[in-house]
C-alpha positions in Angstrom: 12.2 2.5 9.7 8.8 0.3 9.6 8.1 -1.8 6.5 4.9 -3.1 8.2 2.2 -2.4 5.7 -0.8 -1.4 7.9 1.9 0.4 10.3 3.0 2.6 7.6 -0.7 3.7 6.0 -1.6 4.3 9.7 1.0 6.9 9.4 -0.3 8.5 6.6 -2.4 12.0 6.8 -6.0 11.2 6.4 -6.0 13.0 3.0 -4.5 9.9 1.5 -6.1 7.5 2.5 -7.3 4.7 0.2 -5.3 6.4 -2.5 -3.5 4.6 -4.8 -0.2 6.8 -6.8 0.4 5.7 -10.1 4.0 6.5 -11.9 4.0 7.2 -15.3 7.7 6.7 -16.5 8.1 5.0 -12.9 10.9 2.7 -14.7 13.5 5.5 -15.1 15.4 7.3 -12.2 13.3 9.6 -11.4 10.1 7.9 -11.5 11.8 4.8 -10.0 13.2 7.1 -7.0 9.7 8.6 -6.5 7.7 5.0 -6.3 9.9 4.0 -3.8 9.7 6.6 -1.5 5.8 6.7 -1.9 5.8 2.6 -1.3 8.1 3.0 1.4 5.5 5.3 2.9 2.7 2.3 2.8 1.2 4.1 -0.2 -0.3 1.6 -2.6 1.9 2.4 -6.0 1.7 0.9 -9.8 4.8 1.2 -11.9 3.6 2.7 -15.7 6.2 2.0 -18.3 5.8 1.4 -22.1 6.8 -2.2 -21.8 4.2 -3.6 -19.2 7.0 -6.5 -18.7 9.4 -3.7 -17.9 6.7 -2.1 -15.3 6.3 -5.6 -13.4 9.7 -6.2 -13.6 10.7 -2.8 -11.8 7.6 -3.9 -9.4 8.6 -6.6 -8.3 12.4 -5.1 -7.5 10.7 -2.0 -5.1 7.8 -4.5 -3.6 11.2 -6.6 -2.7 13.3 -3.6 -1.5 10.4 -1.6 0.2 7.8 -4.4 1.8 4.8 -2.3 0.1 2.1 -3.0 -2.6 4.1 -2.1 -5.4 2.5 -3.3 -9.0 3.4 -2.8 -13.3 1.5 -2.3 -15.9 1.9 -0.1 -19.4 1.1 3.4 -18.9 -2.5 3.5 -19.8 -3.2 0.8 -17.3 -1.0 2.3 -14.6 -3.1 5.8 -15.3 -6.6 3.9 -15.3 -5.3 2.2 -12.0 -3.8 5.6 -10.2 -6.1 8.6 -8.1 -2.9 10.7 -8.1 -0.8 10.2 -11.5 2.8 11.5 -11.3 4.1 12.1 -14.9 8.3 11.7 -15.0 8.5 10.7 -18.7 11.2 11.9 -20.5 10.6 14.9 -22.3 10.5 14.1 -26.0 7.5 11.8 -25.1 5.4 14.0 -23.3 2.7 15.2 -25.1 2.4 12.3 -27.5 1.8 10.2 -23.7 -0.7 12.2 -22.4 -2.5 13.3 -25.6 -3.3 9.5 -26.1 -3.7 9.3 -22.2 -6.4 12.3 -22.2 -9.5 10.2 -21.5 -8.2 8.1 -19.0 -6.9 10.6 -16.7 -10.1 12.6 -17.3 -11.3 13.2 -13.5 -7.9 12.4 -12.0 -5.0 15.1 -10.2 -2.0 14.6 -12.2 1.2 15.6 -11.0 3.5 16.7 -13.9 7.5 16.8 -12.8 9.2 16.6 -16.0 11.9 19.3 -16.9 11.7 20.7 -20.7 15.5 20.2 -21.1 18.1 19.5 -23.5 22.1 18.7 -23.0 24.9 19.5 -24.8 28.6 19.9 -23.9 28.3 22.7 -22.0 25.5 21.2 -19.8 22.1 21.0 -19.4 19.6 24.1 -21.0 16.1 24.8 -21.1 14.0 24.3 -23.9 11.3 26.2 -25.1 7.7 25.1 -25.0 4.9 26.5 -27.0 2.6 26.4 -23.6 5.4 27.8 -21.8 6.1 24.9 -19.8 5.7 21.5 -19.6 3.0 21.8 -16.5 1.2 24.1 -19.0 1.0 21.7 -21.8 0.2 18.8 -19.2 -3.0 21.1 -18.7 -3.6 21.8 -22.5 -3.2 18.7 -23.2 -6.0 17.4 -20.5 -8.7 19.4 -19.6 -10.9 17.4 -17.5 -8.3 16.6 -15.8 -6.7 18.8 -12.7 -2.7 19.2 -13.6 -0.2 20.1 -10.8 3.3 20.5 -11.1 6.0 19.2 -8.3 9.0 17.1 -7.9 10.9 18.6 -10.6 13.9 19.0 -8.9 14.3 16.6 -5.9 17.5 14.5 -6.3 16.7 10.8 -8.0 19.9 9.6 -7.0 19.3 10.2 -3.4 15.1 9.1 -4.3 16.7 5.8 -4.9 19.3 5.0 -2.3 18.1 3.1 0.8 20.8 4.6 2.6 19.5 8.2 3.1 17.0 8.3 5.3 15.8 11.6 4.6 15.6 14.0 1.5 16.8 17.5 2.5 14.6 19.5 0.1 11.3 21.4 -0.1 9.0 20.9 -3.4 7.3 23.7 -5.1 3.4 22.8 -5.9 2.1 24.5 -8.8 -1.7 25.0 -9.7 -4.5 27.2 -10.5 -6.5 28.9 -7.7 -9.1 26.6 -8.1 -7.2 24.3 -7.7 -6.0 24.8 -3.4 -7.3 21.3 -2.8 -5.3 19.6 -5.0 -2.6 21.7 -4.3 -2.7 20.9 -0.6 -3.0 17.2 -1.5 0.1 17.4 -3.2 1.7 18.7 -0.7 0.8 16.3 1.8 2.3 13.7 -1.0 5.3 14.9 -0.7 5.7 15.1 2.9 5.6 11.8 3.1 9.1 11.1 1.9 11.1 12.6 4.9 13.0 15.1 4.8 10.8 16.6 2.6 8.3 19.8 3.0 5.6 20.3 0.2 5.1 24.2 -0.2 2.7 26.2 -2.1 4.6 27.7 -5.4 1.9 29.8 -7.6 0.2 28.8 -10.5 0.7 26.7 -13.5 2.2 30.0 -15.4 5.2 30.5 -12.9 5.9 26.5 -13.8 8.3 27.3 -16.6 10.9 29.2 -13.6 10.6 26.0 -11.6 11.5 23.5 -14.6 14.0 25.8 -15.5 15.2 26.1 -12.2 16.6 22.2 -12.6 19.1 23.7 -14.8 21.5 25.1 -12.4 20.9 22.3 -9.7 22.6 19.8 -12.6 25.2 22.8 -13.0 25.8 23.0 -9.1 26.2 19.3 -8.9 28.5 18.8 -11.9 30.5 21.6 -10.0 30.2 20.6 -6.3 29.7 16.9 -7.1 26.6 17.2 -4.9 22.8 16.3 -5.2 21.4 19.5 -4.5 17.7 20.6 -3.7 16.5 23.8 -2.7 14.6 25.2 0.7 12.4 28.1 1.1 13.2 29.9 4.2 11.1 32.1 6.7 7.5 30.2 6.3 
């Protein structure tokens, strides 16, 4: 696999060009996984965390590790830097983040992957959300911005290991009809990360199934002591 910067944005699709992802949460495990795929793909990529020294310091590790233009900052800097923001904060913090992040991301697509879930010892459950699901209150919660929800259930542990080459796992992208270019842009975002196929899922009110959907894969995986993802066969 390359690491030569201008090799890898050559092999980018022309819809992401010149874009720079931003990772809000990018310092926990799924965020973390997620930046280095994306720098590993010679996508330019800021770490948002709510310690800016945290951010840097995570940086600075995936710059190391990947060879790509990885950068920190706090969150609202990481969202003012990003033209595609992923949100992978945990739960509880979610709408407090982007309700004081509203203005910021006005004008930007943000990608919303966090699962509305709680844990007890029985496992993990889903949690109910007034908007129905996270996704949803993502959109409530900025409306000049265009929400679309993806990556909620692709494996962080196999995001972060250098050892797998390629991600065996299709991601459902969410969004409103109006939405198609965004929609297709995300998908092309996550076919970057190989292994991985981006594919159309409905709209922001079927999000709550997908969320929900991350559920079982943590009760397959406590079970088969696997990572699992999920395909979508016959397209």
């Amino acid at each position: 696999m390359t690491t030569d910067p201008e090799e890898m944005s050559m092999s980018l699709p022309a819809s992401l060009a010149a874009t720079t992802v931003a990772v809000l949460g990018g310092t926990g495990p799924q965020g973390r996984g997620l930046a280095r795929r994306f720098a590993t793909a010679g996508l330019p990529v800021v770490i948002g965390s709510r310690s800016a020294d945290r951010a840097e310091e995570t940086a600075k590790t995936l710059a190391s590790a990947t060879g790509g233009d990885v950068t920190g900052a706090d969150n609202e800097g990481a969202a003012a830097a990003g033209d595609i923001v992923i949100v992978a904060v945990p739960w509880d913090g979610h709408g407090d983040l982007l309700r004081s992040l509203a203005g910021t991301l006005a004008g930007k697509v943000v990608v919303d992957c966090v699962n509305p879930l709680g844990f007890d010892k029985q496992g993990a459950f889903v949690l109910e959300v007034e908007e129905g699901s996270a996704a949803e209150q993502a959109a409530a919660l900025l409306p000049d911005s265009t929400v679309i929800g993806a990556f909620h259930s692709v494996s962080a542990v196999k995001l972060e290991d250098p050892d797998v080459a390629e991600v065996d796992t299709d991601v459902l992208v969410l969004g409103e009809g109006e939405n198609r270019e965004a929609c297709d842009l995300v998908q092309d975002l996550a076919g970057v990360i190989p292994g991985v196929r981006g594919v159309y899922g409905g709209r922001l009110r079927n999000a709550h199934q997908i969320e929900s959907l991350t559920a079982n894969l943590i009760a397959i995986n406590r079970r088969y002591k696997a990572h699992a993802g999920i395909r979508i066969t016959d397209i």
